[in-house]
PQR file with spaces between the fields and no chain letter, atoms N, CA, C, O and H, PARSE charges and radii, in Angstrom:
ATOM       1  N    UNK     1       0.849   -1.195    0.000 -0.4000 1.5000
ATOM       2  CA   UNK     1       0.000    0.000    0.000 -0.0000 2.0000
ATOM       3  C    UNK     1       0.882    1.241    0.000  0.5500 1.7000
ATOM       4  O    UNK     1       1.567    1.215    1.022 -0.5500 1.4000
ATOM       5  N    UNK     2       1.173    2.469   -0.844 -0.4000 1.5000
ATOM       6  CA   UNK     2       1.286    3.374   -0.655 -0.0000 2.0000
ATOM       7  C    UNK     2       1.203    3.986    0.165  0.5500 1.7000
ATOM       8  O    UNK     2       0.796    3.202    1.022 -0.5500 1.4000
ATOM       9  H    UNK     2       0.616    2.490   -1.674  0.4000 1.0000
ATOM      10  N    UNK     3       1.336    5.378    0.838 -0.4000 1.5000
ATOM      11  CA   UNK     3       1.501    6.355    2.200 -0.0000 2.0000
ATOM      12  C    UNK     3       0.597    7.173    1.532  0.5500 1.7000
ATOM      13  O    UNK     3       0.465    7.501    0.353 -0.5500 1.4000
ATOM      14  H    UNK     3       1.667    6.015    0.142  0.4000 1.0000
ATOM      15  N    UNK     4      -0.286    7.548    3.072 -0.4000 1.5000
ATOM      16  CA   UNK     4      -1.349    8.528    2.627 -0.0000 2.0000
ATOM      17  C    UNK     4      -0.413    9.744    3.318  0.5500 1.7000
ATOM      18  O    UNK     4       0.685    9.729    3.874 -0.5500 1.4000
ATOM      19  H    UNK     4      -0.178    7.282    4.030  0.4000 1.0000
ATOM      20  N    UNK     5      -1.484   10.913    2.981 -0.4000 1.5000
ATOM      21  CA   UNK     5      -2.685   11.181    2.467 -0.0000 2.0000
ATOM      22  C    UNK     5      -3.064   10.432    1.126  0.5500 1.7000
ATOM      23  O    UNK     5      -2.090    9.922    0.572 -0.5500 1.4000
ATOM      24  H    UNK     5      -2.376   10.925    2.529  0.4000 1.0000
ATOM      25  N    UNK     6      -4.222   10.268    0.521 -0.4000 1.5000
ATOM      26  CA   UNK     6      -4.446    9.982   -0.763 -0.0000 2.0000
ATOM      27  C    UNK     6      -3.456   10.980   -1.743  0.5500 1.7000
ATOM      28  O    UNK     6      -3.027   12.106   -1.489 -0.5500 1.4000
ATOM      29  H    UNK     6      -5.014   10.682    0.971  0.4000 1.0000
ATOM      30  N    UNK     7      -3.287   10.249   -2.790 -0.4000 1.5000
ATOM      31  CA   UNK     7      -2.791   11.658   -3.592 -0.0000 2.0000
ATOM      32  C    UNK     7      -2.199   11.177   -5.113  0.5500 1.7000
ATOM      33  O    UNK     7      -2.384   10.001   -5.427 -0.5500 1.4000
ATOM      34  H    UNK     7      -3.636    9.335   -2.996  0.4000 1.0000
ATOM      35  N    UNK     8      -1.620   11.911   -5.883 -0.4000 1.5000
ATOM      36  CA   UNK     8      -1.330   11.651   -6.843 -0.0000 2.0000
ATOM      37  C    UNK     8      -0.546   12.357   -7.743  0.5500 1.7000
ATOM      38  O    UNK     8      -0.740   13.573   -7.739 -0.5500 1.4000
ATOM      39  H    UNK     8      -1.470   12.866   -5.628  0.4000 1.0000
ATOM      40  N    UNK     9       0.577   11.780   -8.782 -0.4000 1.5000
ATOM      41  CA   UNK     9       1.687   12.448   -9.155 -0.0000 2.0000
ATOM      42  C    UNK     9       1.459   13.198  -10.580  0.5500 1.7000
ATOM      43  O    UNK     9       0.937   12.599  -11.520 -0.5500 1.4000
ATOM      44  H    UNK     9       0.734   10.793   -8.785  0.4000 1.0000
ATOM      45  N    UNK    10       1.858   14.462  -10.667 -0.4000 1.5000
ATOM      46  CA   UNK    10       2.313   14.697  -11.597 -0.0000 2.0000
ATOM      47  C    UNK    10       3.445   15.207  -12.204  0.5500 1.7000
ATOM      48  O    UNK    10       4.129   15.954  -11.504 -0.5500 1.4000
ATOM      49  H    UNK    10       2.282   14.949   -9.903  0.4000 1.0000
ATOM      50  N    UNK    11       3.861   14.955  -13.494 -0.4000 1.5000
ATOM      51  CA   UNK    11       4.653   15.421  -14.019 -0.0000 2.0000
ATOM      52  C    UNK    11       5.109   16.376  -15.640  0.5500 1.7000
ATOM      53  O    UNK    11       4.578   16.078  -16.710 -0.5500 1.4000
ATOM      54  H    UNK    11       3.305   14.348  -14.062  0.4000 1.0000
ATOM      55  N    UNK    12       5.865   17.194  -15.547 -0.4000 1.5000
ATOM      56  CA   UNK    12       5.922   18.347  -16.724 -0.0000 2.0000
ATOM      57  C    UNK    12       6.836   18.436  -16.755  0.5500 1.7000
ATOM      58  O    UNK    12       7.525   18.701  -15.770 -0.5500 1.4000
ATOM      59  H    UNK    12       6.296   17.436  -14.678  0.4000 1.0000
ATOM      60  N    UNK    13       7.426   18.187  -18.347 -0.4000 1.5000
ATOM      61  CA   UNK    13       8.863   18.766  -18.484 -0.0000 2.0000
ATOM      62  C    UNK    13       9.950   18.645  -17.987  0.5500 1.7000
ATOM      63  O    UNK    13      10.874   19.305  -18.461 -0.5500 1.4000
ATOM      64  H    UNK    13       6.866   17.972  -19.147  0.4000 1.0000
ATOM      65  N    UNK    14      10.177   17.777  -16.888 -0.4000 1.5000
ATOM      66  CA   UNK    14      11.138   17.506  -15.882 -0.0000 2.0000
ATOM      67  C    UNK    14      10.721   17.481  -14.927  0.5500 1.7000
ATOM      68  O    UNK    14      10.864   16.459  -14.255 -0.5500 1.4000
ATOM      69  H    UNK    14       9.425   17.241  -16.503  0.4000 1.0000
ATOM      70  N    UNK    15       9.934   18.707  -14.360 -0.4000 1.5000
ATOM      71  CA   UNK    15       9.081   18.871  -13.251 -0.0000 2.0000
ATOM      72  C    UNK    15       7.958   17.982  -12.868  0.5500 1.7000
ATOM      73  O    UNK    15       7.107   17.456  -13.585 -0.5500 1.4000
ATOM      74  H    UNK    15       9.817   19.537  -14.905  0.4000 1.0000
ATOM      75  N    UNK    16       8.153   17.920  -11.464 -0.4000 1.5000
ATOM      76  CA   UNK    16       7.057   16.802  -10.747 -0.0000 2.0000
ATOM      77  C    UNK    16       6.647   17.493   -9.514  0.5500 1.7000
ATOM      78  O    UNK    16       7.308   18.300   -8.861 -0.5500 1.4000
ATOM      79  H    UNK    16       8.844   18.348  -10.881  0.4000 1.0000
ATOM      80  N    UNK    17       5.522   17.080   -9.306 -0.4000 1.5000
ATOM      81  CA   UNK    17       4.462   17.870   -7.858 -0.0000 2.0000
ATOM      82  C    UNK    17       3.457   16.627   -7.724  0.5500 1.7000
ATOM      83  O    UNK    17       2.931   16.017   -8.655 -0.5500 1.4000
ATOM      84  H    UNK    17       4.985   16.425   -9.837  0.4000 1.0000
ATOM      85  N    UNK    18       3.296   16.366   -6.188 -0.4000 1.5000
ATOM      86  CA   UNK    18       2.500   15.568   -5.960 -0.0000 2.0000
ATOM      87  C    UNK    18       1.397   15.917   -5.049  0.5500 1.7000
ATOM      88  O    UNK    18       1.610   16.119   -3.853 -0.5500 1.4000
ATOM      89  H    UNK    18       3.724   16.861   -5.431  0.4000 1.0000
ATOM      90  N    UNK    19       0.327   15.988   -5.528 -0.4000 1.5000
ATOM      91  CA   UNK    19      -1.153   16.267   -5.112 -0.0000 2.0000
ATOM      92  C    UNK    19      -1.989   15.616   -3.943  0.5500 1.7000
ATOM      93  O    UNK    19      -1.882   14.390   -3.988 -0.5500 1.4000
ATOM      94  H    UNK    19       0.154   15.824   -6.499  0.4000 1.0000
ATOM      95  N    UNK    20      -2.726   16.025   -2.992 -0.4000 1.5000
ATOM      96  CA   UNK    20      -3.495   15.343   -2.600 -0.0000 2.0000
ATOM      97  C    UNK    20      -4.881   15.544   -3.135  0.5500 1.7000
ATOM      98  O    UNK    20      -5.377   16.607   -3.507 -0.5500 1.4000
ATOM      99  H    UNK    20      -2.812   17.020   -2.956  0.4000 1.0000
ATOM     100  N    UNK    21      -5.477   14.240   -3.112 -0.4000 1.5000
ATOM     101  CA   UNK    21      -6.563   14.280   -3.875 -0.0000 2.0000
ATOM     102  C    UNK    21      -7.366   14.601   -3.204  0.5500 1.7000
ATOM     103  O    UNK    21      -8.304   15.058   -3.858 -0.5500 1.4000
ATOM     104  H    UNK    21      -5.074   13.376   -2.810  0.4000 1.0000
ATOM     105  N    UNK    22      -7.573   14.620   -1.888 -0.4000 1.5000
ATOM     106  CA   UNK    22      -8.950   15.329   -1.326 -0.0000 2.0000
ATOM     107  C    UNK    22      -9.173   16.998   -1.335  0.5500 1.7000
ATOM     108  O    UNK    22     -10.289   17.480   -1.530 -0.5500 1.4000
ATOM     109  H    UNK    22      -6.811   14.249   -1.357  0.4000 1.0000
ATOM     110  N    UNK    23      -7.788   17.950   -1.065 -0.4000 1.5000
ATOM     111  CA   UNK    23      -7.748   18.916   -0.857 -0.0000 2.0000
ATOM     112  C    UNK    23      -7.214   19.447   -2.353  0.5500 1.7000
ATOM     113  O    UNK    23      -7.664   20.553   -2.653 -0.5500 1.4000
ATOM     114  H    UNK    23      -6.882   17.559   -0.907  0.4000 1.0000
ATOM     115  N    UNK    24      -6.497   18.949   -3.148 -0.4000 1.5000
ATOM     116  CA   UNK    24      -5.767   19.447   -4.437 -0.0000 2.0000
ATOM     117  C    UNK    24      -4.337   19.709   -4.107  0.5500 1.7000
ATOM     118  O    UNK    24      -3.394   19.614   -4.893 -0.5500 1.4000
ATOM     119  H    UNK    24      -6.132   18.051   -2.905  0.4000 1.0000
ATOM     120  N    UNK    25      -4.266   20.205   -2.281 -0.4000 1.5000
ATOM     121  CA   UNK    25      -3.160   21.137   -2.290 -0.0000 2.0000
ATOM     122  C    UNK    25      -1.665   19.924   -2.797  0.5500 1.7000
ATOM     123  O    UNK    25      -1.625   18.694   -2.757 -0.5500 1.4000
ATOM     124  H    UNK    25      -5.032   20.282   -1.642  0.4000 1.0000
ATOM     125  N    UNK    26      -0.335   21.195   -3.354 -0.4000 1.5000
ATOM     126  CA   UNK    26       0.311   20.759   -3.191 -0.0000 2.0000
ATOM     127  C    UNK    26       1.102   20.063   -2.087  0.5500 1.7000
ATOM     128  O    UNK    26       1.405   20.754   -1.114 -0.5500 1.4000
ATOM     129  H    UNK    26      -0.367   22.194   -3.387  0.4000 1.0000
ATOM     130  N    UNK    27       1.581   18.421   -2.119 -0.4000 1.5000
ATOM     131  CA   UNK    27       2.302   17.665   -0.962 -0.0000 2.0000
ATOM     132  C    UNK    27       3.860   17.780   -1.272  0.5500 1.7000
ATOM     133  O    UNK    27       4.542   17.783   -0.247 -0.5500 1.4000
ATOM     134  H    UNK    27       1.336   17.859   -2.909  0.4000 1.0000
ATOM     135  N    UNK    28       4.620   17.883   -2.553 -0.4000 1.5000
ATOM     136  CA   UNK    28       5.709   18.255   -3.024 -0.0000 2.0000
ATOM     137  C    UNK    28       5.969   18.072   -4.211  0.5500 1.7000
ATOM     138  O    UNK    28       5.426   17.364   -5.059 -0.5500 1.4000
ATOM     139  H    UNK    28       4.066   17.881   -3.385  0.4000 1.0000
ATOM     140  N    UNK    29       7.140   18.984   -4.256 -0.4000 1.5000
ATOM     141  CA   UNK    29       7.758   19.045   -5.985 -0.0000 2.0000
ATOM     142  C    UNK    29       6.631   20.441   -6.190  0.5500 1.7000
ATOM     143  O    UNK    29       5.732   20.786   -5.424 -0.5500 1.4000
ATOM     144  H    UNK    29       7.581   19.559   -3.567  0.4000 1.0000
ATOM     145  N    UNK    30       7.031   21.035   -7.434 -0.4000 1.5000
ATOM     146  CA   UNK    30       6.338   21.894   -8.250 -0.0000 2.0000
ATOM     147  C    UNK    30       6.147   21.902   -9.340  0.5500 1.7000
ATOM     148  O    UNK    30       6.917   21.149   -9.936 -0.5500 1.4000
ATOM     149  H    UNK    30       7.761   20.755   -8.057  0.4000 1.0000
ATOM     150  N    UNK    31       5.267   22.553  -10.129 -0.4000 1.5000
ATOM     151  CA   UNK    31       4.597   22.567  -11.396 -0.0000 2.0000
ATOM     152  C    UNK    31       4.858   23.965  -12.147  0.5500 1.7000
ATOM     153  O    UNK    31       4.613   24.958  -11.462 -0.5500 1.4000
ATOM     154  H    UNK    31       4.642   23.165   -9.644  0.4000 1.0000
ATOM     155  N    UNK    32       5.234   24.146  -13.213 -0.4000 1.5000
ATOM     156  CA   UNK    32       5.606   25.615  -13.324 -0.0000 2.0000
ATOM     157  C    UNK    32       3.858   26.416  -13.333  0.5500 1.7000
ATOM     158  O    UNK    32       3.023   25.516  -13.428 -0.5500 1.4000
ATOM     159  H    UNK    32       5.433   23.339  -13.770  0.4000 1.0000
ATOM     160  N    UNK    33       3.458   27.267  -13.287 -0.4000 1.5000
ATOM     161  CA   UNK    33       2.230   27.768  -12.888 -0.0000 2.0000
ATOM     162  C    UNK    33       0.991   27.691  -13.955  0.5500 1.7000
ATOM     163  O    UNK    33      -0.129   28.078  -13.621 -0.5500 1.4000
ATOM     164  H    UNK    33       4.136   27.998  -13.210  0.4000 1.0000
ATOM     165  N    UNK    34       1.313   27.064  -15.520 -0.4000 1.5000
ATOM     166  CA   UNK    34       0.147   26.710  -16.408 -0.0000 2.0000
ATOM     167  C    UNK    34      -0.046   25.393  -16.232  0.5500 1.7000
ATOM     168  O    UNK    34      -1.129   24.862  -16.479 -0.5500 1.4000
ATOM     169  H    UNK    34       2.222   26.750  -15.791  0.4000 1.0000
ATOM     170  N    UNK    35       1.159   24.643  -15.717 -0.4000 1.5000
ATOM     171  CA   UNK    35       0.771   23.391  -16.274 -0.0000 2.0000
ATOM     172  C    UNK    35       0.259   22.847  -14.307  0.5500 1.7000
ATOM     173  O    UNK    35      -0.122   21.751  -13.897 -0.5500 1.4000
ATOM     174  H    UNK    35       2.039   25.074  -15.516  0.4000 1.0000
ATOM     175  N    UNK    36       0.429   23.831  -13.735 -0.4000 1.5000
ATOM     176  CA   UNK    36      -0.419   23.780  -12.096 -0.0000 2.0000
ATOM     177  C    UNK    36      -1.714   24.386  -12.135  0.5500 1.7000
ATOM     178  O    UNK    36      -2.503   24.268  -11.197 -0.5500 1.4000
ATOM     179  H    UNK    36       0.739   24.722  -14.068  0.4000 1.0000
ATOM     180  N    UNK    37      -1.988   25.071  -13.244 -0.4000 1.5000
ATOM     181  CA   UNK    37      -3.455   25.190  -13.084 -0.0000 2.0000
ATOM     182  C    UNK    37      -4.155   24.092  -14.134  0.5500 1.7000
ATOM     183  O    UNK    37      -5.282   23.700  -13.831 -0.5500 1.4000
ATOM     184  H    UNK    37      -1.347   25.167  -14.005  0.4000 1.0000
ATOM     185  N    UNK    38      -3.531   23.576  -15.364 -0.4000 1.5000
ATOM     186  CA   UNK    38      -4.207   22.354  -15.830 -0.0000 2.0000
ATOM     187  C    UNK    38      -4.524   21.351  -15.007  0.5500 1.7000
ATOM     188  O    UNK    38      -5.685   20.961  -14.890 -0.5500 1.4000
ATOM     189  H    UNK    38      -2.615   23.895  -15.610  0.4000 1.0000
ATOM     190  N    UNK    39      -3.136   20.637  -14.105 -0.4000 1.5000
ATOM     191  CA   UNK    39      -3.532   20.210  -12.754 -0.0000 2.0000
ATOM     192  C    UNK    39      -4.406   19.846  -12.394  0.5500 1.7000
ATOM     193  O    UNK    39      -4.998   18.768  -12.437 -0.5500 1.4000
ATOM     194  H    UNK    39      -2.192   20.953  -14.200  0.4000 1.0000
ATOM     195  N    UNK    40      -4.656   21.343  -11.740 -0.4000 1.5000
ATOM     196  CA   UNK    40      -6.059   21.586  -10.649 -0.0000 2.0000
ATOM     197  C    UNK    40      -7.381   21.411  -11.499  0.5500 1.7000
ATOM     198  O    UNK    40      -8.322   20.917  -10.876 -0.5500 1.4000
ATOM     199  H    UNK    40      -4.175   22.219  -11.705  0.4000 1.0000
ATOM     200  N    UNK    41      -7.574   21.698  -12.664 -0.4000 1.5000
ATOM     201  CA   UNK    41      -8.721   21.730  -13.330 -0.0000 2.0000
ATOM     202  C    UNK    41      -8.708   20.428  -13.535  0.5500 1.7000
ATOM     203  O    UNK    41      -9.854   20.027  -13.326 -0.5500 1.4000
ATOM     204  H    UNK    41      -6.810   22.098  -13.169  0.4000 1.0000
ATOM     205  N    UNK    42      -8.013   19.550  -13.836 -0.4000 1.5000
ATOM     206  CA   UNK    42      -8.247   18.222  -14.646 -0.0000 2.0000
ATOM     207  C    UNK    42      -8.335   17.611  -12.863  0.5500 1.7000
ATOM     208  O    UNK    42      -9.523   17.442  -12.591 -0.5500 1.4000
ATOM     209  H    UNK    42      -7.083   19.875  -14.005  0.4000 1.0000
ATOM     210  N    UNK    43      -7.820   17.414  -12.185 -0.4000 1.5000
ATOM     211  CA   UNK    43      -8.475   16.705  -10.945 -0.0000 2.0000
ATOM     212  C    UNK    43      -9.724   16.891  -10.368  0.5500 1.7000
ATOM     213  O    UNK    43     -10.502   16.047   -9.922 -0.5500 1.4000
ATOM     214  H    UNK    43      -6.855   17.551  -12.405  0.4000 1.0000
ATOM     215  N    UNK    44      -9.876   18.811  -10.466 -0.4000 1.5000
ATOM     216  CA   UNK    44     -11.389   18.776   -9.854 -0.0000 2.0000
ATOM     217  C    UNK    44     -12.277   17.882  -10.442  0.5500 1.7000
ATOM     218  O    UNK    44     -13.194   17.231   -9.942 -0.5500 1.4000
ATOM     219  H    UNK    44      -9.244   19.497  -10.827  0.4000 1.0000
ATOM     220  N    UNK    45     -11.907   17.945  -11.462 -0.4000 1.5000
ATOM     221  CA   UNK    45     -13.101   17.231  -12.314 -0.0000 2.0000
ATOM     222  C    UNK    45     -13.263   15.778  -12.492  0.5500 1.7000
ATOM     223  O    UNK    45     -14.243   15.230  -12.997 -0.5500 1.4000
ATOM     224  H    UNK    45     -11.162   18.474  -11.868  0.4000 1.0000
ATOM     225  N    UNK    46     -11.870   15.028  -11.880 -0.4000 1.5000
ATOM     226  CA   UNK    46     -11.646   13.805  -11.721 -0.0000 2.0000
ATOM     227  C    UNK    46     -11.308   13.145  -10.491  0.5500 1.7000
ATOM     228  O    UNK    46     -10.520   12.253  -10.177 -0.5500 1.4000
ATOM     229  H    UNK    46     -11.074   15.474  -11.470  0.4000 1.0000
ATOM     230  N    UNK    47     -12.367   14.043   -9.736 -0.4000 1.5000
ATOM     231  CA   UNK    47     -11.812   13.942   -7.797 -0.0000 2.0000
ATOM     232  C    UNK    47     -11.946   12.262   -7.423  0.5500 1.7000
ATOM     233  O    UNK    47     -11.217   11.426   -6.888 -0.5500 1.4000
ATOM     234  H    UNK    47     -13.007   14.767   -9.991  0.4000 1.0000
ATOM     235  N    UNK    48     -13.476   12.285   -8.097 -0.4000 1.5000
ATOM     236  CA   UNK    48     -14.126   10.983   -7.720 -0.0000 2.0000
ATOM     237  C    UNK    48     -13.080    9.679   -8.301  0.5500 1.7000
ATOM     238  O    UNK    48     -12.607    8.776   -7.611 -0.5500 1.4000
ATOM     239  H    UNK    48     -14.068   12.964   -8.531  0.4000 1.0000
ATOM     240  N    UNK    49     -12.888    9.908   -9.822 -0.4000 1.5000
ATOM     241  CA   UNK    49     -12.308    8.826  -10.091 -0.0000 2.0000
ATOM     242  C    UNK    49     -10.856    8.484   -9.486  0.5500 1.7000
ATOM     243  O    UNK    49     -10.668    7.281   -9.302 -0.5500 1.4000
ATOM     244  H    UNK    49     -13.272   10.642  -10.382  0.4000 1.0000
ATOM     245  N    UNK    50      -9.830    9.322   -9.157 -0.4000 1.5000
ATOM     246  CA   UNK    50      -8.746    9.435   -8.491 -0.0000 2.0000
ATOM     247  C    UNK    50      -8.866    8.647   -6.798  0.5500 1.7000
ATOM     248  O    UNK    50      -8.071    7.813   -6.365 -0.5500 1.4000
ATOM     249  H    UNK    50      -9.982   10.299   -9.306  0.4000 1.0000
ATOM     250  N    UNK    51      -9.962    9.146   -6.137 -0.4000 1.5000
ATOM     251  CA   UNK    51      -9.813    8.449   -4.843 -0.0000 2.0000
ATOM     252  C    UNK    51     -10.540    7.056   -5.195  0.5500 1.7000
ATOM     253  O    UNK    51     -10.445    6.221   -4.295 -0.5500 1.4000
ATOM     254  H    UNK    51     -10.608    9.823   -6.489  0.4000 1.0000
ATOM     255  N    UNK    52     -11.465    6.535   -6.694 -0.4000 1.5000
ATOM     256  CA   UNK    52     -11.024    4.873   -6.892 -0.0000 2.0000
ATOM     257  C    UNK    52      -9.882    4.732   -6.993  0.5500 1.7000
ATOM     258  O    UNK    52      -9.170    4.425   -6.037 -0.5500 1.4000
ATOM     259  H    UNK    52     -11.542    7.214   -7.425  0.4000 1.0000
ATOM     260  N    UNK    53      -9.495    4.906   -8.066 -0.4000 1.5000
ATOM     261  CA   UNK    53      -8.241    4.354   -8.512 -0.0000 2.0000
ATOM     262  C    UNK    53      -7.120    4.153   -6.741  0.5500 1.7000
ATOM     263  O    UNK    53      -6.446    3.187   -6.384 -0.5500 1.4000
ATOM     264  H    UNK    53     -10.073    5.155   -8.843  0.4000 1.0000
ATOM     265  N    UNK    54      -7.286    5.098   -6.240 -0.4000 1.5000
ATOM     266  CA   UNK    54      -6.007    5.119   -5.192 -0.0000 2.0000
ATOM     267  C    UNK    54      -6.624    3.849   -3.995  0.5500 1.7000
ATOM     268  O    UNK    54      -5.893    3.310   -3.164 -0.5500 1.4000
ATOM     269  H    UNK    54      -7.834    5.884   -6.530  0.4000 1.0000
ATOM     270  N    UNK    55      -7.867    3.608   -4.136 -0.4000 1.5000
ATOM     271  CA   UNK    55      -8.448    2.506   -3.839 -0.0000 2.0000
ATOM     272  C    UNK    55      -8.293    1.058   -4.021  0.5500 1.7000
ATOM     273  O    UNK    55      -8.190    0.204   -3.141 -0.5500 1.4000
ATOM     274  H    UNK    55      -8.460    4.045   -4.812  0.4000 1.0000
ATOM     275  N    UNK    56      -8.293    0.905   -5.331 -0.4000 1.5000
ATOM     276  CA   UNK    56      -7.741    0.197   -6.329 -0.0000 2.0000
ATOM     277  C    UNK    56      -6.275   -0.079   -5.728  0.5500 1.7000
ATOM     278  O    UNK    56      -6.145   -1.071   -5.012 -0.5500 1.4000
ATOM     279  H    UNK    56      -8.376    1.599   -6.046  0.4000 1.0000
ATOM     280  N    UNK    57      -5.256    0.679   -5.960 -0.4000 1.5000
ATOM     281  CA   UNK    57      -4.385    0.827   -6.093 -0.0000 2.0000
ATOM     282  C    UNK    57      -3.871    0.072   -4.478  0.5500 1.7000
ATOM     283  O    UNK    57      -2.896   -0.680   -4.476 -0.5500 1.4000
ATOM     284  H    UNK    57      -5.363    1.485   -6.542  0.4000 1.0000
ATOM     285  N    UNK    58      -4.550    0.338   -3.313 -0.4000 1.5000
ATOM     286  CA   UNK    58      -4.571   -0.062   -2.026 -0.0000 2.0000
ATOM     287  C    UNK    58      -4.619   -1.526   -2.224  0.5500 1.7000
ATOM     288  O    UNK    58      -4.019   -2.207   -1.392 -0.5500 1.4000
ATOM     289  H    UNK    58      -5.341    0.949   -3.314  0.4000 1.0000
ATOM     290  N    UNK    59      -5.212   -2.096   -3.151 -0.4000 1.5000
ATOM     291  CA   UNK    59      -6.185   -3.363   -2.897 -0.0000 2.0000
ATOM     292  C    UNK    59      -4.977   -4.463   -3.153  0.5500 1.7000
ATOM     293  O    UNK    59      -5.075   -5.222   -2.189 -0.5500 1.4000
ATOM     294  H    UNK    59      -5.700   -1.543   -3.826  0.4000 1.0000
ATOM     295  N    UNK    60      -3.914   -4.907   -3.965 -0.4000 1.5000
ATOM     296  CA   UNK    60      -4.085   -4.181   -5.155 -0.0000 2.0000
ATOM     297  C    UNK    60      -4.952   -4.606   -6.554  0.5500 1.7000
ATOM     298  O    UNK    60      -4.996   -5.787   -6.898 -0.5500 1.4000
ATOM     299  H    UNK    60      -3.835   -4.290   -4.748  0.4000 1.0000
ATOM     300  N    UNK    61      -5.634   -3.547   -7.328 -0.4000 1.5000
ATOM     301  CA   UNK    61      -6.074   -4.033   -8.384 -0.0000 2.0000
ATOM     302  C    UNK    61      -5.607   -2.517   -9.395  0.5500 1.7000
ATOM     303  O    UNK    61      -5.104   -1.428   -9.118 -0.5500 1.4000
ATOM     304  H    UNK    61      -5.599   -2.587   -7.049  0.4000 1.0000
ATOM     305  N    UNK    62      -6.156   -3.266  -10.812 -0.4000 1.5000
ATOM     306  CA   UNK    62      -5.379   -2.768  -11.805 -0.0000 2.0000
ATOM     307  C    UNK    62      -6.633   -1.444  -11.922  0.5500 1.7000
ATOM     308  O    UNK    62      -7.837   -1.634  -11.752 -0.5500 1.4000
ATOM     309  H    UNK    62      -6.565   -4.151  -11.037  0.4000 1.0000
ATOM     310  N    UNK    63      -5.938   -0.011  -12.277 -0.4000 1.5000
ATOM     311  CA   UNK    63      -6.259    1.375  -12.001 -0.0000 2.0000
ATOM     312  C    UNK    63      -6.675    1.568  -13.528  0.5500 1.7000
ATOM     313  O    UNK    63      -6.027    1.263  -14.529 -0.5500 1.4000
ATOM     314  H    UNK    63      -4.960    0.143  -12.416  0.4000 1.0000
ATOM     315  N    UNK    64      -8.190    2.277  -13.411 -0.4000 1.5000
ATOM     316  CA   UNK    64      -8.764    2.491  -14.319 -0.0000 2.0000
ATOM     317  C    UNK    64      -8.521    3.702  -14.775  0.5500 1.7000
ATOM     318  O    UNK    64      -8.466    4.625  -13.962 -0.5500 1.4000
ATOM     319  H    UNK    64      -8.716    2.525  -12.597  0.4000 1.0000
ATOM     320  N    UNK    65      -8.302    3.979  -16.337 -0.4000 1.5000
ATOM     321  CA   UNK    65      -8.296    4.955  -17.465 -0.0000 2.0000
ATOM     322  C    UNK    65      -8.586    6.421  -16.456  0.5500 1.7000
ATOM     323  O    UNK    65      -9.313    6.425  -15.463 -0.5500 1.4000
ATOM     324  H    UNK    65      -8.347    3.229  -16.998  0.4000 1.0000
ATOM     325  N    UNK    66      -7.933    7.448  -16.918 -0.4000 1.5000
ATOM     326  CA   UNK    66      -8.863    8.905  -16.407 -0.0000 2.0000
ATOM     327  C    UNK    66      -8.188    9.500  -17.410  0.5500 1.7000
ATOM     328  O    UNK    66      -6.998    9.440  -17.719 -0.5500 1.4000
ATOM     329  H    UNK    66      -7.343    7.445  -17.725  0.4000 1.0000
ATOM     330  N    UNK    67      -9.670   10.446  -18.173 -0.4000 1.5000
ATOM     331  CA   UNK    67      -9.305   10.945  -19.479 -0.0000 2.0000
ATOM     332  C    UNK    67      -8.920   12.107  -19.507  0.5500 1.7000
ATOM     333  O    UNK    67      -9.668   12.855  -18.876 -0.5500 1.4000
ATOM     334  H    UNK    67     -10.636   10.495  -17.922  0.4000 1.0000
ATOM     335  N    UNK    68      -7.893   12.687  -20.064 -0.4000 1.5000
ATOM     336  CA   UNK    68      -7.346   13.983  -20.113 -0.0000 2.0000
ATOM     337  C    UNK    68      -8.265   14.986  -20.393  0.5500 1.7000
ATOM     338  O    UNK    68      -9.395   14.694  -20.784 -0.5500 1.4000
ATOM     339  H    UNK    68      -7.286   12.079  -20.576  0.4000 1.0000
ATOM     340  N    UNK    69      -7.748   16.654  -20.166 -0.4000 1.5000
ATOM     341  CA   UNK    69      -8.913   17.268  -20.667 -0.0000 2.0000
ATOM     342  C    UNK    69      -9.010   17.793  -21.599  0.5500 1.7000
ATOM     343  O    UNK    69      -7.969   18.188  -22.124 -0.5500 1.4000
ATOM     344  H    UNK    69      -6.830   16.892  -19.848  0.4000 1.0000
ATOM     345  N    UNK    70     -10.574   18.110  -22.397 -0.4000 1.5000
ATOM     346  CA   UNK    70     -10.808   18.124  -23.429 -0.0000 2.0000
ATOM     347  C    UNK    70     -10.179   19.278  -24.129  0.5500 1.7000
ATOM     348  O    UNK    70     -10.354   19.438  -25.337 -0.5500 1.4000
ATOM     349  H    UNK    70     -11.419   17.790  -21.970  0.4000 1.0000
């Protein structure tokens, strides 16, 4: 099992920041500031599916698709 908080990674360009999924806030690393507000928009909108998957991911089972944004 992974270490909570829940959360989840991203990465840009070299750059990496890792998210918690309940709050959004940053847990570490940084994002340069467009590709930290794509981020935030593409999780709000994928809050629900993120705390499956990290569910999933607990269990373990294999982590379902989450689609980029449009």
């Amino acid at each position: 099992m992974d270490h909570n908080p829940p959360h989840f990674h991203a990465d840009y360009q070299g750059s990496r920041a890792e998210y918690d999924i309940k709050t959004l806030d940053v847990i570490a690393g940084k994002l340069p500031p467009r590709a930290h507000a794509l981020v935030l928009e593409w999780a709000s909108i994928h809050k629900d599916e993120l705390l499956e998957n990290w569910e999933k991911a607990s269990a373990p089972e294999p982590l379902s698709k989450i689609n980029p944004l449009n």
